[in-house]
C-alpha distance (Angstrom), angle and dihedral (degrees) to the residues before:
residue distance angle dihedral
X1 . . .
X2 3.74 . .
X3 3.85 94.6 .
X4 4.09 90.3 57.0
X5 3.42 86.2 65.2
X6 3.85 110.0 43.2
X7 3.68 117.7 68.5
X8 3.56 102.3 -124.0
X9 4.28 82.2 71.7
X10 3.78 89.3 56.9
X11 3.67 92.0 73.4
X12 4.01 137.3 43.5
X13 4.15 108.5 -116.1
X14 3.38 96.7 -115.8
X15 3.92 89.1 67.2
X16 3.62 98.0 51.9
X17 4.00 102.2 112.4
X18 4.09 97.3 178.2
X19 3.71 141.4 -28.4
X20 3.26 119.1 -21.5
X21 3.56 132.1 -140.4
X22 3.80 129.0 -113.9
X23 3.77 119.0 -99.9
X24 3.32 86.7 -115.6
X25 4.30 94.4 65.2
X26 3.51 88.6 42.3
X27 3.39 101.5 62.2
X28 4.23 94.4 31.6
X29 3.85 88.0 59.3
X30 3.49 105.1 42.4
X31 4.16 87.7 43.9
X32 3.50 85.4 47.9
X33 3.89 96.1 49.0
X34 4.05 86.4 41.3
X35 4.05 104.9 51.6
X36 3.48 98.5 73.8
X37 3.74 104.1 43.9
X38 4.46 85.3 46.1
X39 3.82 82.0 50.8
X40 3.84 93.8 50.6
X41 3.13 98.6 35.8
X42 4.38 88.2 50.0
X43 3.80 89.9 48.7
X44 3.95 87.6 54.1
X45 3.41 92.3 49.1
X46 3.61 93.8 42.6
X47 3.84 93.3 44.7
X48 4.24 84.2 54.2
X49 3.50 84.5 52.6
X50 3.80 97.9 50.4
X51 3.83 86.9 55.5
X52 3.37 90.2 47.6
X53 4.21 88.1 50.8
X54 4.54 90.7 51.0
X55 3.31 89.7 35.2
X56 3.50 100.2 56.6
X57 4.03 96.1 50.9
X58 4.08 79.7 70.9
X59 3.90 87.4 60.3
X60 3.57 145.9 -79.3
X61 4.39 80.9 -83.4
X62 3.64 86.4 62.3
X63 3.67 91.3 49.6
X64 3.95 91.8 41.8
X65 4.32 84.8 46.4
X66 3.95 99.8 52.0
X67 4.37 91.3 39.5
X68 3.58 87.8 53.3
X69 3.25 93.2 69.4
X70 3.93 100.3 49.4
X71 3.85 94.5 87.5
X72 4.19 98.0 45.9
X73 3.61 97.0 43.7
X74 4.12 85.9 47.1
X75 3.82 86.0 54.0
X76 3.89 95.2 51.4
X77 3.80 83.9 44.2
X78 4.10 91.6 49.8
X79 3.73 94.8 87.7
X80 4.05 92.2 56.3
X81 3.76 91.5 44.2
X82 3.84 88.0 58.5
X83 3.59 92.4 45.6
X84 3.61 86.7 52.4
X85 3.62 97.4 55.7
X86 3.71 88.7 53.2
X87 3.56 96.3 48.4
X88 3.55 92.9 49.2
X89 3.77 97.1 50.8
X90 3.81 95.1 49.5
X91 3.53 91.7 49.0
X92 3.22 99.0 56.4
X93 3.61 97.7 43.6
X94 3.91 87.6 55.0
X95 3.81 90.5 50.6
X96 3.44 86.9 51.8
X97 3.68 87.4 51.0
X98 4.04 92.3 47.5
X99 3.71 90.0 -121.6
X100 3.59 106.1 137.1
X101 3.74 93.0 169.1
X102 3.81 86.8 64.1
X103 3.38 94.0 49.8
X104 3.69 96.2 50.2
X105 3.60 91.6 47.2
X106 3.90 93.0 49.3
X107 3.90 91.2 57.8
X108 3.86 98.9 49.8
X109 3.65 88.8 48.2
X110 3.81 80.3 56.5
X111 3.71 95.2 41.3
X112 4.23 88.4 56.6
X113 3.86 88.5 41.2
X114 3.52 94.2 48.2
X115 3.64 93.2 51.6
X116 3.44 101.1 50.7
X117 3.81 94.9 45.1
X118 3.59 93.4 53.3
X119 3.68 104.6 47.9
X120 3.78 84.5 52.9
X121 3.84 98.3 53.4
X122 4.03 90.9 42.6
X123 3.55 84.6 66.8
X124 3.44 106.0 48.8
X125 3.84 93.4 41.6
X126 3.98 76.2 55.1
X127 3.13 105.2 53.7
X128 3.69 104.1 32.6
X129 4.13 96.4 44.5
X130 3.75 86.8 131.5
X131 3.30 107.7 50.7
X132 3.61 94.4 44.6
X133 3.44 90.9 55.4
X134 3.56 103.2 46.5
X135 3.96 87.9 51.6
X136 3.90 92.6 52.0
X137 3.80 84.1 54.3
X138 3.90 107.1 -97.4
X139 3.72 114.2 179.3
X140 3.77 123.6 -123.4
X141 4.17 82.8 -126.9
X142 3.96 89.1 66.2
X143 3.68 110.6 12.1
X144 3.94 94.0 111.1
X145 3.38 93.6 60.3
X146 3.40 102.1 43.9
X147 3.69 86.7 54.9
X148 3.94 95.1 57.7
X149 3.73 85.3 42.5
X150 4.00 93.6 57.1
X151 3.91 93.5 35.8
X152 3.99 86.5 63.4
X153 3.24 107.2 41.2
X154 3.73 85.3 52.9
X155 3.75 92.0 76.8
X156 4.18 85.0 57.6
X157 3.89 90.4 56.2
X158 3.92 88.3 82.9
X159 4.03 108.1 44.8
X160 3.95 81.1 31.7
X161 3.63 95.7 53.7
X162 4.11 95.3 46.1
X163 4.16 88.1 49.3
X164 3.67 81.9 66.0
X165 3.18 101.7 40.4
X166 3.98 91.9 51.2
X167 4.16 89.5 43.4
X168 3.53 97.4 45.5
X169 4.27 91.3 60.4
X170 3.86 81.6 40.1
X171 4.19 89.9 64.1
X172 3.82 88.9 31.4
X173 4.10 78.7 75.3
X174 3.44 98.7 33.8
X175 3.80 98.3 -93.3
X176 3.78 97.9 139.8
X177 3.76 99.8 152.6
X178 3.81 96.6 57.8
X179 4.06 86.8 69.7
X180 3.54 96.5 40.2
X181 4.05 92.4 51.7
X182 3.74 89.5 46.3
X183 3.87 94.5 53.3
X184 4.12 88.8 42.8
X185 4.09 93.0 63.7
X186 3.76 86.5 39.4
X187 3.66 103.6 58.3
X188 3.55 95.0 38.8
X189 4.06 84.0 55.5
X190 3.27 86.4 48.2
X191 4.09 103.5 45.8
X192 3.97 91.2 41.7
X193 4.04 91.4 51.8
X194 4.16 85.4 41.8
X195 3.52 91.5 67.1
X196 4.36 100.7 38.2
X197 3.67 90.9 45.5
X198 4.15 106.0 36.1
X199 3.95 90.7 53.7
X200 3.62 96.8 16.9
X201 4.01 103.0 -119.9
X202 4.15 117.6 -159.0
X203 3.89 110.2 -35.7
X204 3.85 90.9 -1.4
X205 3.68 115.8 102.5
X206 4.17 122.0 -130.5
X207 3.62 100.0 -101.9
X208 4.04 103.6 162.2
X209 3.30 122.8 -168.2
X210 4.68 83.2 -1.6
X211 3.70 79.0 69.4
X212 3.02 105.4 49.8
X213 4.43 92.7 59.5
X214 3.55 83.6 38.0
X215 3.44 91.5 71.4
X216 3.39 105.9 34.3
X217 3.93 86.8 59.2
X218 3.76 83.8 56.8
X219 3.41 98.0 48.9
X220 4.02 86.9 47.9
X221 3.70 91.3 57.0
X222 3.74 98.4 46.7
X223 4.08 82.9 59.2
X224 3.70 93.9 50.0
X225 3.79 91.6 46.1
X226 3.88 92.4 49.6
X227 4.17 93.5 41.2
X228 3.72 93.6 51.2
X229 3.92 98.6 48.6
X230 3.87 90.4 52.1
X231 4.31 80.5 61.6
X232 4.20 81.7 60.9
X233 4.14 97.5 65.5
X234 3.79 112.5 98.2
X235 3.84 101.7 -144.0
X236 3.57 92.9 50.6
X237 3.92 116.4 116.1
X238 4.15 90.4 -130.8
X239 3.88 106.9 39.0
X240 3.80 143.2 141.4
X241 4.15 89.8 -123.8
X242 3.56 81.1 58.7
X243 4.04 106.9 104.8
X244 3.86 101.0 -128.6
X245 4.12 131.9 118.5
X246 3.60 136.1 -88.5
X247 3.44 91.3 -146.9
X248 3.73 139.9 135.8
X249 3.60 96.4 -157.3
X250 3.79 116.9 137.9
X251 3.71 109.7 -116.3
X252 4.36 75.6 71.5
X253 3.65 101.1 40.0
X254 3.77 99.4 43.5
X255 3.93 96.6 71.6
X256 3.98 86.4 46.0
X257 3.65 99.7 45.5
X258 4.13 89.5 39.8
X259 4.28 87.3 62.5
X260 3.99 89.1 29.5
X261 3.65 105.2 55.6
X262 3.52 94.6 51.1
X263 3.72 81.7 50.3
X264 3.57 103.2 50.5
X265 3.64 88.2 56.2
X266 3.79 95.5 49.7
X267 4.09 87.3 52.0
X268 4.13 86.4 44.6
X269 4.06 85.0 56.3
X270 3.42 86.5 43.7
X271 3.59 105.4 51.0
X272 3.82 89.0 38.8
X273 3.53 84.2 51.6
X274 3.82 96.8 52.8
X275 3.21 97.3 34.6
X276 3.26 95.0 63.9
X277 3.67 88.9 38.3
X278 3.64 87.3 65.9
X279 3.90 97.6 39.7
X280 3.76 86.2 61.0
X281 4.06 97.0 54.4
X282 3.59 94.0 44.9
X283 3.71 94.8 62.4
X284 3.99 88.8 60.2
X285 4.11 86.4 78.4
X286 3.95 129.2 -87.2
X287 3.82 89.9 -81.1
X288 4.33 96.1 57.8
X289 4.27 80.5 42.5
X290 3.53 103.9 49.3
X291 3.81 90.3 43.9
X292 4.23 78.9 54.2
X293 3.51 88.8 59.1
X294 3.34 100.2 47.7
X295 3.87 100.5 50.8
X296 4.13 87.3 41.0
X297 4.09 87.3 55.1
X298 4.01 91.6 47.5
X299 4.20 85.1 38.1
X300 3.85 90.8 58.2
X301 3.32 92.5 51.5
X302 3.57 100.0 69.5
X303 3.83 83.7 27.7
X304 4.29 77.8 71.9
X305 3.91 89.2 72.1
X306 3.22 102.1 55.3
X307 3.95 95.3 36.9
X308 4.31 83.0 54.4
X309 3.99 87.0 55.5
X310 3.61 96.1 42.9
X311 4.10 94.1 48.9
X312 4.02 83.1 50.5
X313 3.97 95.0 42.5
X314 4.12 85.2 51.9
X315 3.81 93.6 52.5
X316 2.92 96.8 41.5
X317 4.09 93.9 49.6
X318 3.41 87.9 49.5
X319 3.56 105.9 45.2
X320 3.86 88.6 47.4
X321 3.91 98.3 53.4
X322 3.84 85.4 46.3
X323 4.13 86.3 59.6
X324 3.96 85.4 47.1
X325 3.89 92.5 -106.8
X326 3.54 115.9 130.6
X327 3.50 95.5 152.2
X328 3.51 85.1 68.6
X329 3.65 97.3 44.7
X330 3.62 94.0 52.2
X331 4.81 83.7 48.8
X332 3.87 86.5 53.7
X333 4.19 89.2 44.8
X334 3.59 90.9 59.1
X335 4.02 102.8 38.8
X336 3.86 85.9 56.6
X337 3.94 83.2 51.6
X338 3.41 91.2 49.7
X339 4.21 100.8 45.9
X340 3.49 79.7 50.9
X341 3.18 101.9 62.0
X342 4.03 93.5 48.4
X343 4.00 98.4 47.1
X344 4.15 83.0 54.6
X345 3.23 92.2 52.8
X346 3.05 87.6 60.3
X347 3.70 110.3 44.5
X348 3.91 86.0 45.9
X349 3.77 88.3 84.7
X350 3.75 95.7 39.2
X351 3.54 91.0 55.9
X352 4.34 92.0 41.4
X353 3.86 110.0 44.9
X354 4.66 89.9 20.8
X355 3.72 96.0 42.0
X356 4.35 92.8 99.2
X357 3.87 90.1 49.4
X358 3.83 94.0 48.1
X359 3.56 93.8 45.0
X360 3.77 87.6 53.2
X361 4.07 92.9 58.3
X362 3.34 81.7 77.1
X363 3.87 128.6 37.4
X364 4.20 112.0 15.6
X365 4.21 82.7 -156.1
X366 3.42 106.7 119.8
X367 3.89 97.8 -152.5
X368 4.08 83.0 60.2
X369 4.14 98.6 45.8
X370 3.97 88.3 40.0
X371 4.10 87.3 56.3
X372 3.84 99.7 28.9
X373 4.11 88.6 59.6
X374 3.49 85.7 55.5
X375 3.22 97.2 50.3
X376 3.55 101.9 51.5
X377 3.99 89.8 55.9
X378 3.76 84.8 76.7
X379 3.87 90.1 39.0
X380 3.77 86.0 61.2
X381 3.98 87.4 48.8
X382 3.84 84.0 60.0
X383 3.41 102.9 51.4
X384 3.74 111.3 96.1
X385 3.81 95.2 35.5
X386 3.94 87.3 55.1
X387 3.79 99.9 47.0
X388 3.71 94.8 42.8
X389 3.55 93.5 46.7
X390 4.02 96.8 55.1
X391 4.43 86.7 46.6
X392 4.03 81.6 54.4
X393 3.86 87.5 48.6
X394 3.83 98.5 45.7
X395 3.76 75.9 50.4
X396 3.34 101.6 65.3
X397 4.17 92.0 25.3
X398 3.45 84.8 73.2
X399 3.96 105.8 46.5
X400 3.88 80.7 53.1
X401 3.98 92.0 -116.7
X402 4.14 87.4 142.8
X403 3.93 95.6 141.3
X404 3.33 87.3 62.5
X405 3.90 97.9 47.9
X406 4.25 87.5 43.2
X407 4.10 87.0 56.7
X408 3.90 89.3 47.1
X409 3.79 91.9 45.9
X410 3.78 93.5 45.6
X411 3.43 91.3 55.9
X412 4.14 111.5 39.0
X413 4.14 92.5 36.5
X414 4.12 113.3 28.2
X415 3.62 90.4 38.8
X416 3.97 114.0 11.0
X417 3.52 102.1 42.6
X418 4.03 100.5 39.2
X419 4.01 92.7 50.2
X420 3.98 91.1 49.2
X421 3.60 83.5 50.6
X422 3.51 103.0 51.1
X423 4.01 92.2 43.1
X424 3.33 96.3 40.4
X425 4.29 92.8 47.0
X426 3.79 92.4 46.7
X427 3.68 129.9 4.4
X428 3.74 85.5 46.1
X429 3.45 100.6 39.6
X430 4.25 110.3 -132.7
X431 3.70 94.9 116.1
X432 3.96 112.6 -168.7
X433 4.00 82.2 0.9
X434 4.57 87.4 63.7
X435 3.59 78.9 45.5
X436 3.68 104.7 62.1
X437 3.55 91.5 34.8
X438 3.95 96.8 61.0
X439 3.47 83.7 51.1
X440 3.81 101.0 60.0
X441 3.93 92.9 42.4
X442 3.88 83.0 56.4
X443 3.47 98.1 49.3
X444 3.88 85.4 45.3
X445 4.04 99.1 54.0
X446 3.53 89.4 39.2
X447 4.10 86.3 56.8
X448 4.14 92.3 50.6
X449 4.09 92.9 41.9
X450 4.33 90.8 46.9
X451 3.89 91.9 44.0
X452 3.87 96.5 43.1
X453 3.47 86.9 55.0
X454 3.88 97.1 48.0
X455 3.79 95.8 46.1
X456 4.13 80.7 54.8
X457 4.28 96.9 66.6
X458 3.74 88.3 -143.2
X459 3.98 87.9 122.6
X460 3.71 85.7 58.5
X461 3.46 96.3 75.9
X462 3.25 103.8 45.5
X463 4.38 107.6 117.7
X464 3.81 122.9 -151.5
């Protein structure tokens, strides 16, 4: 039992390349590296969930009208999160290397990208709203609304879209805390102007569902401001004093594009995937769909953990095969596993004996907190397959083995996961139930695919 829990028993001897560290470091740094990108990513989820909560005194149409447009505005967005992955992964590999010029030429090729990607998709989200919304299966009863909500948010997509751009090199060297600071100011931007402009407190005027995109474009500027004036330190590793090119020549982009074109057509599959995921619950009425939404907003919470260990596991896989140490990388692969497994454990009974109070935060309609608690029974079913799978995906995020996570995606969510749902829903008859189910055999074939792969080293030799 004492070997499980050293490091030295988390590899095989013949892949030991040098000293090793002591359990102890292990776990400090990669907890250290993870707390501030679970934290972000929980006050994301958390600030979803409070515009969920405001929302959804307006109505279970209000909640149906602002969900609606999760899916679409993650499509416009699925360019951006590609580019991310890319810029991420290079990054750290050039930390790891200890060439800062790389580095800082790998983010303002992302900063140019980023800009022109995002301006482009603003527009279309824009001007098609409608369309979009009717195909993701908008209801006559709320499609107005969702409209103005989408149109609004669309001027977010660009200062939104650089913040990640700039936060994602950030992590790729480690820099966790930048992100997390930056997503601190703007959800407490955002919650403050939630509750003036959704009701319309004092001066502020009652602008419902308006108000509610008002302020998360707010809140998205607020980050961009705050991520683009940490760029204007001098000592900082990624700076603008930093002598490096704004350039989009190809001896930068290659590396980026090599890890991000795989990964733009994982996050197609995906999007396709839930998209269509989506489109499938909202045609089982606004009650079945707003009960969705709520379990999805209390899922992503604890979806935050495991999405702060997998951003740490991918820097730290990168920056670690950039220094030549896979050994290492492989020792940081399976301590994410492992933390994984514990915080699940964890939110496993949360989510089975707390699921009827969360649910009730919420909606106060009893047909919704009556199905909800149901619902997140399963969702607690789900839990450790979905955590561990994303660590396993950071994992291999990181070593810039995308392909291979596109292929997996492309199979388990834009084909797997969207039949289930659609036989499980109707021909067989569960409804929200089918659902939830086709969700947690995703998550779990997704888990055994990711960690096959792992276990094999092929990642490992993958060069950027």
């Amino acid at each position: 039992m004492k070997k499980f829990f050293t490091v030295s028993g988390m590899i095989k001897p013949n892949q030991r390349l040098g000293d090793l560290p002591t359990t102890k470091t292990i776990y400090t740094n990669f907890i250290k590296m993870a707390w501030p990108s679970a934290l972000e990513a929980l006050l994301v989820g958390l600030v979803s969930a409070v515009d969920t909560m405001m929302v959804g005194g307006l109505g279970k149409h209000a909640i149906a009208a602002v969900g609606i447009t999760n899916q679409p505005r993650f499509i416009l967005l699925a360019m951006i999160f590609s580019l991310n992955v890319g810029i991420t992964a290079v990054t750290a590999r050039r930390k790891g290397q200890e060439d800062q010029t790389g580095a800082n030429n790998t983010l303002r090729a992302g900063i140019l990208l980023a800009s022109i990607i995002s301006l482009v998709m603003a527009t279309l989200g824009y001007i098609f709203a409608k369309p979009i919304l009717l195909f993701a299966g908008a209801e006559d009863s709320y499609i107005n609304e969702a409209m103005t909500y989408l149109r609004i948010l669309m001027f977010s997509i660009p200062f939104q879209s650089l913040n990640l751009t700039i936060n994602a090199a950030q992590r790729g060297c480690g820099k966790t805390k930048i992100s997390m600071w930056t997503n601190i100011a703007s959800n407490l931007v955002n919650i403050v102007f939630n509750y003036l402009l959704i009701n319309g407190i004092g001066i502020f005027p009652r602008l419902e569902v308006a108000g509610a995109a008002i302020a998360t474009t707010m809140g998205a500027c607020v980050a961009f401001i705050i991520s683009i004036a940490t760029l204007f330190r001098r000592n900082n590793y990624l700076s603008f004093y930093y002598k490096a090119k704004w350039s989009l020549k190809r001896y930068i982009l290659n590396p980026i594009l090599r890890v991000s074109s795989s990964a733009f057509v994982e996050q197609v599959f995906m999007r396709i995937g839930f998209f269509a995921y989506a489109a499938i619950i909202a045609r089982l009425g606004t009650t079945a769909y707003s009960t969705h939404l709520i379990c999805m907003n209390i899922l992503s919470l604890s979806f935050s953990f495991g999405d702060g260990l997998s951003i740490a596991a991918s820097a730290l896989v990168g920056q670690n095969l950039g220094a030549k140490r896979s050994d290492l990388s492989i020792i940081y692969g399976k301590t994410g596993q492992r933390l994984a497994f514990m915080i699940s454990t964890g939110i496993f009974f949360v989510f089975m004996f707390g699921g009827e109070f969360l649910v009730s935060l919420f909606s106060d309609e009893q047909a919704i907190i009556a199905l909800g608690s149901s619902i997140m029974i399963l969702a607690a079913f789900s839990t450790h397959a979905q955590t561990s799978q994303v660590v396993m995906s950071g994992c291999l995020r990181g070593a810039g083995d995308t392909t291979y996570i596109a292929v997996t995606s492309f199979i388990s969510i834009a084909l797997v996961r969207p039949f289930l749902t659609w036989l499980l829903c109707f021909p067989l008859g569960l409804g929200l139930y089918g659902a939830w189910i086709a969700l947690g055999l995703d998550q779990l074939f997704r888990l055994v695919v990711n960690f096959r792969r792992f276990s094999s080293g092929k990642w490992a030799m993958i060069s950027l």
